[in-house]
C-alpha positions as CSV (number, residue, x, y, z in Angstrom):
1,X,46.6,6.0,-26.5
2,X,45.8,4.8,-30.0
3,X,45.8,1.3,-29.1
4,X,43.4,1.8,-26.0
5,X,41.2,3.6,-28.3
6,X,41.2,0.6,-31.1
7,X,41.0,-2.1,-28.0
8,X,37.6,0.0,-27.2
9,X,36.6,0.4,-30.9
10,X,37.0,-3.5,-31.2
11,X,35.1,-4.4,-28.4
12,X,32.2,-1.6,-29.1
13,X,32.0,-3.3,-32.3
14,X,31.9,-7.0,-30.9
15,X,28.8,-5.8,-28.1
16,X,27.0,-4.4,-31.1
17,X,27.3,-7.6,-33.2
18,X,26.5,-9.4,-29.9
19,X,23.3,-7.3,-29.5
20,X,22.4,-7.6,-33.0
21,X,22.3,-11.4,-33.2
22,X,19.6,-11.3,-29.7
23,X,17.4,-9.3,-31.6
24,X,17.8,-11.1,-34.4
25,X,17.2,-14.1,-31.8
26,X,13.9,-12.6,-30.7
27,X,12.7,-11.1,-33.5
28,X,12.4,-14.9,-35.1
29,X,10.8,-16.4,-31.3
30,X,8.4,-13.6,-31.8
31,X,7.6,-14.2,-35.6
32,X,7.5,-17.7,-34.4
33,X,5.3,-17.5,-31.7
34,X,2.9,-15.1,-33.9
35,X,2.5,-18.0,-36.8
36,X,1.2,-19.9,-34.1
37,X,-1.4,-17.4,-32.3
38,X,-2.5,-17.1,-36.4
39,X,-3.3,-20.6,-36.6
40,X,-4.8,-20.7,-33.7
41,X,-6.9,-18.0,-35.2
42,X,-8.0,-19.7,-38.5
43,X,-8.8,-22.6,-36.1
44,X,-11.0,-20.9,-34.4
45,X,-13.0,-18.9,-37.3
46,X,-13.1,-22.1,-39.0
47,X,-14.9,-23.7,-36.3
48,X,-17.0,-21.0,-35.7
49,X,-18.2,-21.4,-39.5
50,X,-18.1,-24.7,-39.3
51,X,-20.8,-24.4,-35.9
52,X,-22.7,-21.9,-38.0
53,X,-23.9,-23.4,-40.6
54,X,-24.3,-26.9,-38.2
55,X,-26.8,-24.7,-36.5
56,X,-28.0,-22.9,-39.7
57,X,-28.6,-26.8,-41.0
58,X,-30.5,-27.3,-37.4
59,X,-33.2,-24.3,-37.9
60,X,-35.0,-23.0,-34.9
C-alpha cells in the first residue's frame, strides 16, 4: 500500500512540475507576443505625431 501511495505521490509531483513548465511556456509566448503588440503601438503614435505636425506644418 505504501509504495502505491509513493508511486502516486511521485507521479502527482512529476504532472505538477510538467504543468508548471507549460505555463511557464506560455506565460513567456504571451509576454512575448505583448512586447510586440507594444511596439506596434509606439509605431503607431509615433506616426500619428509624426502626420500631425506634417499637417500642422501644411496649414489649412
Amino acid at each position: 500500500m505504501e509504495g502505491r501511495l509513493t508511486t502516486r505521490i511521485d507521479s502527482l509531483r512529476t504532472e505538477t512540475v510538467s504543468l508548471k513548465g507549460d505555463r511557464l511556456a506560455e506565460i513567456r509566448r504571451l509576454d512575448t507576443r505583448i512586447d510586440g503588440v507594444d511596439r506596434e503601438l509606439r509605431t503607431a503614435i509615433d506616426i500619428r505625431e509624426r502626420l500631425a505636425a506634417l499637417e500642422a506644418r501644411r496649414g489649412p
